[in-house]
N, C-alpha and C positions, 0 to 999 in steps of 0.2 A: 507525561503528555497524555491527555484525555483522548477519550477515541473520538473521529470525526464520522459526523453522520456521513449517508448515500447523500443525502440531499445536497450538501455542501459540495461533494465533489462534482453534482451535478451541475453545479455555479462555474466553474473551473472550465478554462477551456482545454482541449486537449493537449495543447504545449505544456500547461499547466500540470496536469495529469501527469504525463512522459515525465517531466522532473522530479515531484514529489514519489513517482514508484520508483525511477533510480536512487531516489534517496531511501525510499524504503529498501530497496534490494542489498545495498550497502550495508544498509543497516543488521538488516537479517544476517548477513553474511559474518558480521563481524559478531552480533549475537551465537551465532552457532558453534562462534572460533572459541568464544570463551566457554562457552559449554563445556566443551570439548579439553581446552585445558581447565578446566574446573574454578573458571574466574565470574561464573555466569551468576547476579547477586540477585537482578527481578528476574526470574524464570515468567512469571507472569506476559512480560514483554514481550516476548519470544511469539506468546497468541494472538497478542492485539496487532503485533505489527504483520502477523502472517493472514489475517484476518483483515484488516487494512489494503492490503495489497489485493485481495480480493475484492474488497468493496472497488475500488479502482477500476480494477479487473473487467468489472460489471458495467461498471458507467461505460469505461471505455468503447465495450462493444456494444451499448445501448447506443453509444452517438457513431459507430461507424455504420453500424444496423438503418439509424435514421438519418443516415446521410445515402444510404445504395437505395433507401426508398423515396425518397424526394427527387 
């Protein structure tokens, strides 16, 4: 999976958003399990999706920021 730009989830309404970071959350989660039993194959993955979740992260409070000031 390619990384997705800030811009893109700037497209994304925030329902939108809430879903794709429980899917990332999920995902982390289940990344960390295989670690963990030493099933983990991209370790790579582990950045982009923790990094991802940030990006979210940012928008998110970018649009709840631009919604207490309007």
């Amino acid at each position: 999976m390619k990384t997705t730009a800030a811009s893109d989830f700037r497209a994304m309404s925030e329902d939108q958003l809430a879903d794709e970071l429980t899917k990332l959350r999920k995902e982390q989660f289940n990344l960390r399990f295989q670690k963990a039993t030493g099933q983990l194959e991209k370790t790579a993955r582990v950045r982009t999706v923790r990094r991802t979740i940030a990006k979210i992260n940012t928008v998110l409070g970018e649009k709840s920021r631009a919604k207490a000031k309007a």
